[in-house]
Backbone bond lengths (Angstrom), bond angles and torsions (degrees), N, CA, C in turn:
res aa  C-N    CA-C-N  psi(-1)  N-CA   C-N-CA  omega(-1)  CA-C   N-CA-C  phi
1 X - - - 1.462 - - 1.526 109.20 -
2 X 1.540 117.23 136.79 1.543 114.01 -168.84 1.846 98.36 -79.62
3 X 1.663 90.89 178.43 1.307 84.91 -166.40 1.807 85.77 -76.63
4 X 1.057 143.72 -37.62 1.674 123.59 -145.54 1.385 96.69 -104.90
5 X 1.486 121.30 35.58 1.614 113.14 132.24 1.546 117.59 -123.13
6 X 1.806 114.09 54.60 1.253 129.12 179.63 1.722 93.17 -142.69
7 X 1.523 100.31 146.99 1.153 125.41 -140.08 1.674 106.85 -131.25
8 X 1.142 163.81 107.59 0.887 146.19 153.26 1.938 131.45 -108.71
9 X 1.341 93.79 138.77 1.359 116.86 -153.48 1.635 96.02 -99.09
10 X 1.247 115.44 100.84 1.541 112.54 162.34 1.427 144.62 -56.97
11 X 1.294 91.90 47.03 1.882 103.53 175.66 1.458 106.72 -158.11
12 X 1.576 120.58 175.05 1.251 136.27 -169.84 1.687 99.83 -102.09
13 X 1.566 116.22 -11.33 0.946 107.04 -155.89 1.387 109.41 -81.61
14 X 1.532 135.41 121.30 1.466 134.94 -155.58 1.907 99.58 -77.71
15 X 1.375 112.82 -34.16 1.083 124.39 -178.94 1.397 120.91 -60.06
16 X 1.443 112.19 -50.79 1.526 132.96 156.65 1.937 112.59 -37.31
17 X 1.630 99.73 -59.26 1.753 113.62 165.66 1.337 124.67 -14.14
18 X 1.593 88.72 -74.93 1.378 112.83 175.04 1.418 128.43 -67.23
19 X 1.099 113.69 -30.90 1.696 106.05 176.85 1.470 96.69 -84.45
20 X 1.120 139.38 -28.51 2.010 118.78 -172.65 2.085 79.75 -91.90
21 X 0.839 126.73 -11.48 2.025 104.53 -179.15 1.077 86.27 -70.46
22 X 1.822 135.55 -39.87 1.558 109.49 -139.27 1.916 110.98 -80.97
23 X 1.171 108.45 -20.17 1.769 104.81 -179.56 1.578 96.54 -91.88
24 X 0.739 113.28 -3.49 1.647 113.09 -175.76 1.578 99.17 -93.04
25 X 1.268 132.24 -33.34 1.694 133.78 -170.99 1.239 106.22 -43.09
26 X 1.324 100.78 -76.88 2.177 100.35 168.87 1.425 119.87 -21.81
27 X 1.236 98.75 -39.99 2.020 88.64 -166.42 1.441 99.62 -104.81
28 X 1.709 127.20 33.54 1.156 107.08 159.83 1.399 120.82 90.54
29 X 1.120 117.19 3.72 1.810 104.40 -145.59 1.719 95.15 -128.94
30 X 1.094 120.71 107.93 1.994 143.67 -179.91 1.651 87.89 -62.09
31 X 1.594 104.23 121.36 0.900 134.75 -174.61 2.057 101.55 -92.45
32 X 0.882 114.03 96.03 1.725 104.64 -168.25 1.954 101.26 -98.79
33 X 1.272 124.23 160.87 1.799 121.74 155.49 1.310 120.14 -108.94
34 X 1.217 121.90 -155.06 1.323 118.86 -162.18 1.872 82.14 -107.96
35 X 0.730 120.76 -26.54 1.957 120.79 168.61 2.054 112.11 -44.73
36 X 1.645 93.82 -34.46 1.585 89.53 -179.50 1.641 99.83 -86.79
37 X 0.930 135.60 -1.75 1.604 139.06 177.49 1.546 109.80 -95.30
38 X 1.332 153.58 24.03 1.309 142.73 -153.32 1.770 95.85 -55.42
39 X 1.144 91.83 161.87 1.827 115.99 -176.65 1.358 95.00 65.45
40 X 0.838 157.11 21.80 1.413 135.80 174.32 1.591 104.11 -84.02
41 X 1.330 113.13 139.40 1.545 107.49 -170.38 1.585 108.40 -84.38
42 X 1.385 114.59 156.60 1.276 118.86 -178.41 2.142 125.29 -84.61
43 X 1.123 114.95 135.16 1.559 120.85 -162.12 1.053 88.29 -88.82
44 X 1.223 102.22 135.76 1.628 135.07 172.98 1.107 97.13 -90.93
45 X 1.784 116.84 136.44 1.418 132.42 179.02 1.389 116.43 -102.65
46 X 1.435 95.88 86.28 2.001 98.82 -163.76 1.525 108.94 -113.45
47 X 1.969 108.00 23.08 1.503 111.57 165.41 1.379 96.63 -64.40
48 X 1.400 81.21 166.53 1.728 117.89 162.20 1.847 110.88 -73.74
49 X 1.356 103.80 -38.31 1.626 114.10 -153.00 2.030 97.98 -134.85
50 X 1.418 90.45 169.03 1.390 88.02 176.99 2.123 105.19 -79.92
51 X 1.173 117.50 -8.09 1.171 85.62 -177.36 1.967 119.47 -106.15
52 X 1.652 75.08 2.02 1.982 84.40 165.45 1.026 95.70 -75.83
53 X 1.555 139.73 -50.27 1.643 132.06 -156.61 1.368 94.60 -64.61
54 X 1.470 131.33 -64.99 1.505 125.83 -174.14 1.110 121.50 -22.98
55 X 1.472 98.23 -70.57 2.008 119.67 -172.13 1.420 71.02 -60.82
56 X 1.334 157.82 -128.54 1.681 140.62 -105.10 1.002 108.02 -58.25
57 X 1.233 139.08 -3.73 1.361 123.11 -167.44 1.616 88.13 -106.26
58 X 1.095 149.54 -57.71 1.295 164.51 143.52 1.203 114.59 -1.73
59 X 1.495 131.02 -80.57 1.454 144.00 133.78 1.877 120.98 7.17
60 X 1.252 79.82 -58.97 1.597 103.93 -176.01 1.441 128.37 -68.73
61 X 1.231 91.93 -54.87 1.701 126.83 157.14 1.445 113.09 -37.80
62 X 1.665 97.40 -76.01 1.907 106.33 169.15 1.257 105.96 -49.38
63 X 1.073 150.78 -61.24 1.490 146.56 -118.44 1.542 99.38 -115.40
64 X 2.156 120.32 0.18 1.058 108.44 178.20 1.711 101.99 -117.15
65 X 1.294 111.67 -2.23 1.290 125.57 -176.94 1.318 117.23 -116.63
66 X 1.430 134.49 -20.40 1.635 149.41 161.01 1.448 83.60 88.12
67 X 1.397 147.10 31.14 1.788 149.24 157.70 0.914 107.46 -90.35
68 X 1.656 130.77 154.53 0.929 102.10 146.76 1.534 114.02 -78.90
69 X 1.806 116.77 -162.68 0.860 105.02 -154.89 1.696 97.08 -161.96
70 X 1.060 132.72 137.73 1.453 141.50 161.78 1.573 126.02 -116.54
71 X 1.513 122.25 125.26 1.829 139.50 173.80 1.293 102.41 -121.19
72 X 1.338 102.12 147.00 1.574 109.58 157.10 1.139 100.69 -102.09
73 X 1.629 98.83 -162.22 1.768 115.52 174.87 1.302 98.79 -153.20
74 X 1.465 141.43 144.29 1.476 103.82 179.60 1.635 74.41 -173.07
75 X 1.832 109.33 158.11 1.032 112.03 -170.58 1.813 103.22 172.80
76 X 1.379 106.60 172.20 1.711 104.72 -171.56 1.028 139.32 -104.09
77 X 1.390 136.11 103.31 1.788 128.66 -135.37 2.081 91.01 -125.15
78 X 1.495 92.38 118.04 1.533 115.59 177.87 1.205 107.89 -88.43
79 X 0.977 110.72 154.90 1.567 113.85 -159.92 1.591 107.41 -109.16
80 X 1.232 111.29 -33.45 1.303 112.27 159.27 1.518 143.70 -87.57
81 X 1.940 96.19 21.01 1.619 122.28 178.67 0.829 105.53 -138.51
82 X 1.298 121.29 36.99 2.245 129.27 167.99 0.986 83.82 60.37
83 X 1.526 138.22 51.00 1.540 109.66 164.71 1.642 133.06 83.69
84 X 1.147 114.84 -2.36 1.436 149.81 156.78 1.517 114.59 -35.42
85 X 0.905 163.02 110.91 1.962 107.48 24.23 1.674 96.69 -87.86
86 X 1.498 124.60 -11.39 1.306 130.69 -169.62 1.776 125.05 21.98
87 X 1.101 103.97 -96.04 2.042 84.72 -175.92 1.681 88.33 -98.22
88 X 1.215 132.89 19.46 1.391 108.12 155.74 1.628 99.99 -111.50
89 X 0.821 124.84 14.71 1.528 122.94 152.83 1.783 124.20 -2.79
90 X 1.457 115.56 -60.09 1.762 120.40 -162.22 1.674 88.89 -85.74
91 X 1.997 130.22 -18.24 1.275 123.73 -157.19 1.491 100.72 -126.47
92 X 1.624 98.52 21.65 1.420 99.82 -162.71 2.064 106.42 -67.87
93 X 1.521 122.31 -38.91 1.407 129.25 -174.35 1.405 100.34 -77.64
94 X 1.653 132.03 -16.03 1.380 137.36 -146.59 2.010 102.95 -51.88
95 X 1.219 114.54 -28.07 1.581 108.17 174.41 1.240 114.45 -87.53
96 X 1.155 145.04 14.81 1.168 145.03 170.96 1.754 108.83 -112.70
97 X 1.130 121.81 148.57 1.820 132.44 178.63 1.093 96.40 -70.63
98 X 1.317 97.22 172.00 1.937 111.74 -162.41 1.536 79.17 -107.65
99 X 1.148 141.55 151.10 1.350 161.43 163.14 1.489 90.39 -87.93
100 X 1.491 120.59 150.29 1.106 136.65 -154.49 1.820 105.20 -87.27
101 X 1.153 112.79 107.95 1.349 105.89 -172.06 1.158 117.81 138.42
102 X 1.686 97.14 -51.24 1.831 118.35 -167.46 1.511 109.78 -65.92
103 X 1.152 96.86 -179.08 1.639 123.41 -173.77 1.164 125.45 -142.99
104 X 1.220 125.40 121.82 1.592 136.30 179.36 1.341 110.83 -17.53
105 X 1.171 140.39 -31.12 1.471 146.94 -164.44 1.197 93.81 -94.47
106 X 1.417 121.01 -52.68 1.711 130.00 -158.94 1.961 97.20 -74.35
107 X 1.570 95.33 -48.56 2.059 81.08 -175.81 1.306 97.37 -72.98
108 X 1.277 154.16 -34.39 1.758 143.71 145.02 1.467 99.53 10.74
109 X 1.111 119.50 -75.56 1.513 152.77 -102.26 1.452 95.38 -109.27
110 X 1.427 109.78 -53.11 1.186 130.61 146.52 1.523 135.97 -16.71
111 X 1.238 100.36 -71.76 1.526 122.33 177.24 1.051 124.71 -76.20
112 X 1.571 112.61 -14.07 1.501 138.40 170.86 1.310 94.37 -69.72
113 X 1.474 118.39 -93.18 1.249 128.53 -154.94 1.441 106.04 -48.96
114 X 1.043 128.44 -43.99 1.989 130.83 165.94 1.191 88.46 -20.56
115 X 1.399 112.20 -86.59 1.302 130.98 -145.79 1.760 133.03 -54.70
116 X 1.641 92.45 -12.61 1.504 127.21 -171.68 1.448 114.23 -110.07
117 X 1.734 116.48 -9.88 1.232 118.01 -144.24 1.859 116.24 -82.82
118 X 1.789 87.69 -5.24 2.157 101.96 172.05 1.247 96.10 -115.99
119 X 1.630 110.93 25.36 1.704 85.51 160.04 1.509 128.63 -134.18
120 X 1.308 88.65 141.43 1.895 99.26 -160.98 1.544 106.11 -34.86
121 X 1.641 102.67 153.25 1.418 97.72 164.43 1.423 120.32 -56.63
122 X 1.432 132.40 -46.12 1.211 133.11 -169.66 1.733 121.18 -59.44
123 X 1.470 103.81 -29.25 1.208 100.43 152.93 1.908 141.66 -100.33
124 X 1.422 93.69 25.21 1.639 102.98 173.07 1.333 111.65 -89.11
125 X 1.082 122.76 37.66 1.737 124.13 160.09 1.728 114.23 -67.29
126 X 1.334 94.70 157.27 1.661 106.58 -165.66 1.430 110.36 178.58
127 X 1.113 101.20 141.61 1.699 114.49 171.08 1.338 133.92 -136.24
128 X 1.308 108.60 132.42 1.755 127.93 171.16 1.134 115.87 -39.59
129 X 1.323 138.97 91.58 1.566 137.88 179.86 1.608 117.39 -82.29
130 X 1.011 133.37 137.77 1.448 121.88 161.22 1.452 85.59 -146.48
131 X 2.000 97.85 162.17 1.312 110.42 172.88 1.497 102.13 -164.15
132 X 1.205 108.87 108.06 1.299 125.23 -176.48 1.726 114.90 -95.76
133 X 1.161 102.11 135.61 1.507 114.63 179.46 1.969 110.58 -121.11
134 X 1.637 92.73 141.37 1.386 98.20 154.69 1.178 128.49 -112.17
135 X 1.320 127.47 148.61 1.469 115.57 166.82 1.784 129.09 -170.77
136 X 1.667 96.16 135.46 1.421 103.67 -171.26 1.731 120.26 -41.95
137 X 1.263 122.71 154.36 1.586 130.47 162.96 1.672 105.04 -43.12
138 X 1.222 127.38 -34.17 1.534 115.44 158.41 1.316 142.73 -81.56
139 X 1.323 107.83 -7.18 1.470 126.07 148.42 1.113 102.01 131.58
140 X 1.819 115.68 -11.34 1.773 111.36 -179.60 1.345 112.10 -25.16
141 X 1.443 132.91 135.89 1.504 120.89 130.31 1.211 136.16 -145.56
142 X 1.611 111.25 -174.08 1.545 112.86 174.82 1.583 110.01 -140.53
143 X 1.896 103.68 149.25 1.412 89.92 -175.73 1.193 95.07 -140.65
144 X 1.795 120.25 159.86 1.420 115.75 174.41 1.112 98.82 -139.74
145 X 1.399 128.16 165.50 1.764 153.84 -157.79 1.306 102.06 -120.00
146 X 1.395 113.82 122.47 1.879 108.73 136.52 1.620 105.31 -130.02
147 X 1.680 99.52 155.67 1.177 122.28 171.47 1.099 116.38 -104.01
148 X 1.389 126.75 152.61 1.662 135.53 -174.59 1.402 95.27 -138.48
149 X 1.587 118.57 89.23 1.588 118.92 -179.58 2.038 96.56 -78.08
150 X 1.221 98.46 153.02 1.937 109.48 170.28 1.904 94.64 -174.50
151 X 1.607 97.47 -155.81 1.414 93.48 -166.61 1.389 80.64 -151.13
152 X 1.593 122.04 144.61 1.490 138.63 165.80 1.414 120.18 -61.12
153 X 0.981 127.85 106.46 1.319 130.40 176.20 1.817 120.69 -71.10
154 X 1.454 135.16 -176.39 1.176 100.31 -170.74 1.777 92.66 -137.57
155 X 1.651 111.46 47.29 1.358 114.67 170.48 1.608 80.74 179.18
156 X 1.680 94.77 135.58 1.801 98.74 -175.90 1.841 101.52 -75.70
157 X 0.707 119.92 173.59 1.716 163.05 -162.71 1.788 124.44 -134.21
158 X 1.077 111.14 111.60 1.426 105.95 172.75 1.246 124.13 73.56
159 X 1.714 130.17 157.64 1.223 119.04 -157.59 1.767 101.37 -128.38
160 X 0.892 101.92 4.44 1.622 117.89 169.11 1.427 136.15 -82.59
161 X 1.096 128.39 119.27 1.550 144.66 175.03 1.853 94.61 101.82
162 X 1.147 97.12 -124.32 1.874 102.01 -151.45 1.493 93.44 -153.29
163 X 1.492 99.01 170.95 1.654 108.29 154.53 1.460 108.42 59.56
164 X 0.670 104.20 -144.34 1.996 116.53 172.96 1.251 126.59 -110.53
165 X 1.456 116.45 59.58 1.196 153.43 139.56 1.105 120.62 -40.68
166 X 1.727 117.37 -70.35 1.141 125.05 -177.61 1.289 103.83 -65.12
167 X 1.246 145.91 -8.94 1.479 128.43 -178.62 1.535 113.14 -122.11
168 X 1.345 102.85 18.87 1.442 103.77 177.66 1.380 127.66 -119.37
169 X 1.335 123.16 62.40 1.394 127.55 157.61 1.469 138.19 20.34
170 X 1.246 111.22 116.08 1.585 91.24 177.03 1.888 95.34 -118.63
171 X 0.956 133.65 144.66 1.252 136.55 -156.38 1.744 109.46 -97.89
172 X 1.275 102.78 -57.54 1.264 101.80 159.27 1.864 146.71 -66.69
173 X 1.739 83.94 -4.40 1.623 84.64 172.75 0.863 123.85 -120.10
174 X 1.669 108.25 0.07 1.618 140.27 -179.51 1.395 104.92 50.41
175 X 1.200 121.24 54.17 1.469 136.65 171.56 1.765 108.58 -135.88
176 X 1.373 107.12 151.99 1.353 108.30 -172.02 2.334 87.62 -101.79
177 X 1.388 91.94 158.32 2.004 85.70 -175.96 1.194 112.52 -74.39
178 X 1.807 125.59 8.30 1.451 107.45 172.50 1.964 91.41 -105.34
179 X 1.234 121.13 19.93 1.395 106.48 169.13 1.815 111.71 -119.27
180 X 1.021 74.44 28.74 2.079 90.82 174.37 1.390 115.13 -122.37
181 X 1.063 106.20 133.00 1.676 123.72 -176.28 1.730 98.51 -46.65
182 X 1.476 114.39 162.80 1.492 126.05 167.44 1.400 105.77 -56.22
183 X 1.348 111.46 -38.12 1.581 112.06 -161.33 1.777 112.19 -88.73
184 X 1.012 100.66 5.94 1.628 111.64 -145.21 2.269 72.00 -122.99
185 X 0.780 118.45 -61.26 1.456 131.24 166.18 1.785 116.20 -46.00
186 X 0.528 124.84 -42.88 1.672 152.67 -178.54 1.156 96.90 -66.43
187 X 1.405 122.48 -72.10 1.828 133.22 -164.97 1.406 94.57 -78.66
188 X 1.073 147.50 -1.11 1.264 133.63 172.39 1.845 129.45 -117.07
189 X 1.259 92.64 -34.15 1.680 107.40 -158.45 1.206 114.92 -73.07
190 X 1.189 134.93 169.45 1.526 161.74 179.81 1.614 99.30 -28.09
191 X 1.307 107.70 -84.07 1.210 129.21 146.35 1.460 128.82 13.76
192 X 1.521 105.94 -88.33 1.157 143.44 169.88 1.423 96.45 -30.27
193 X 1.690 108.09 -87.95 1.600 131.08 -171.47 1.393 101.90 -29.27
194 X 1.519 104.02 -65.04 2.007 98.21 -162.99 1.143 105.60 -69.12
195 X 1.601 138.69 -14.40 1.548 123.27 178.24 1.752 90.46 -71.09
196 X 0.711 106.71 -42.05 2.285 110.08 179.51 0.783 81.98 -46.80
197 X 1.416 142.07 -70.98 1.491 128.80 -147.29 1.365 111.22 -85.18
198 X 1.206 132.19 -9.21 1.869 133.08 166.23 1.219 94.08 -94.62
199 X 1.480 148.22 -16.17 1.012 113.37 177.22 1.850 113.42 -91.36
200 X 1.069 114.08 -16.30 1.708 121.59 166.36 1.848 112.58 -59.97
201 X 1.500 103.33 -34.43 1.362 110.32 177.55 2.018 97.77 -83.53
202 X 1.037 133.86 -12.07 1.314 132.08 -161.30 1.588 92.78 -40.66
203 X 1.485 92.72 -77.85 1.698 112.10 -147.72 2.201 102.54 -28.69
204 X 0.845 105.33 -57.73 1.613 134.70 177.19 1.638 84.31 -34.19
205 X 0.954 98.46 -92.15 1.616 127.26 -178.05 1.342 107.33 -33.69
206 X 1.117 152.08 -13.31 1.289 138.88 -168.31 1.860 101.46 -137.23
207 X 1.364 113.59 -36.24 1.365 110.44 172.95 1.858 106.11 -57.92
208 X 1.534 103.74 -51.52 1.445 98.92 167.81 1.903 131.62 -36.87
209 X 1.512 96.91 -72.14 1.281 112.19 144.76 1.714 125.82 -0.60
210 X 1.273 109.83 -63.30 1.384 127.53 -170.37 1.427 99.12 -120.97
211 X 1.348 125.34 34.11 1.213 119.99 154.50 1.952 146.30 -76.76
């Protein structure tokens, strides 16, 4: 297989793998992770925003593997905390002790709901950010956005997905996102959207690529 129908995906996450291989299968193109690269050193996320963190992680990625290469960044911005925990999202509880039992997601979750706990339901709106970037071994790139608007609830829900799931509402399906199937999650989410939106930018993006 030549090198410019190989692909690399900036994460370990196998789950992540598989959803950007599957629109990509048609056109040929080996979906690789950062697991087929061992030693490669890890990128420090020293944007401002989720789509500086992407492009560095992306950038970095290409330029340490000669692939190109695609990262997101993605994370949960409250509307009634300027946007808070936003790209510190996964480190958002990180100053507070783990209560005996808990889990990084759960003291998250934690520090959230504190922080939310005088404010009306009507103003607990918030949205799922992701922003995924591609980009050539010379640093070309491209990046696209989706949003996942819902509203914070003020006791999690459901035992499905990760992160703040359980406290994130979807209004119209009257389900919180850890009480929705993977697949039901997939067709909708943050996530989801901006790979739609890199894959409309593909064609561009990959003729470059293999230019």
């Amino acid at each position: 297989m030549s090198a410019t129908s190989r692909l690399v995906l900036a994460t370990g996450n196998k789950g992540k793998i598989a959803e950007l291989a599957a629109p990509l299968r048609h056109l040929n193109i080996e979906v690789l992770g950062l697991a087929d690269f061992p030693g490669l050193p890890p990128v420090e996320e020293t944007g401002a925003t989720f789509a500086e963190n992407a492009l560095l992680k992306a950038r970095a990625t290409a330029a340490a593997t000669g692939l190109p290469a695609v990262a997101d960044d993605s994370g949960l911005c409250v509307d009634a905390l300027d946007g808070a925990p936003g790209i510190y999202s996964a480190r958002y509880g990180s100053d507070l002790p783990l209560l005996p039992g808990e889990s990084k997601d759960a003291r998250n979750i934690r520090k959230l709901l504190a922080a939310l706990k005088d404010v009306p339901e009507e103003k607990r709106g918030g949205s799922f950010m992701c922003v995924m970037a591609a980009a050539c071994p010379d640093g070309w790139a491209v990046t696209a956005e989706g949003a996942w608007k819902g509203r914070l609830l003020s006791a999690p829900r459901g035992s499905n997905g990760f992160g703040y799931d359980p406290v994130f509402y979807i209004p119209e399906l009257g389900r919180t996102v850890a009480e929705l199937s993977r697949e039901e999650k997939m067709a909708m989410s943050h996530r989801s959207l901006a790979l739609k939106g890199l894959m409309r930018l593909w064609p561009e993006f990959w003729q470059r690529a293999n230019g």
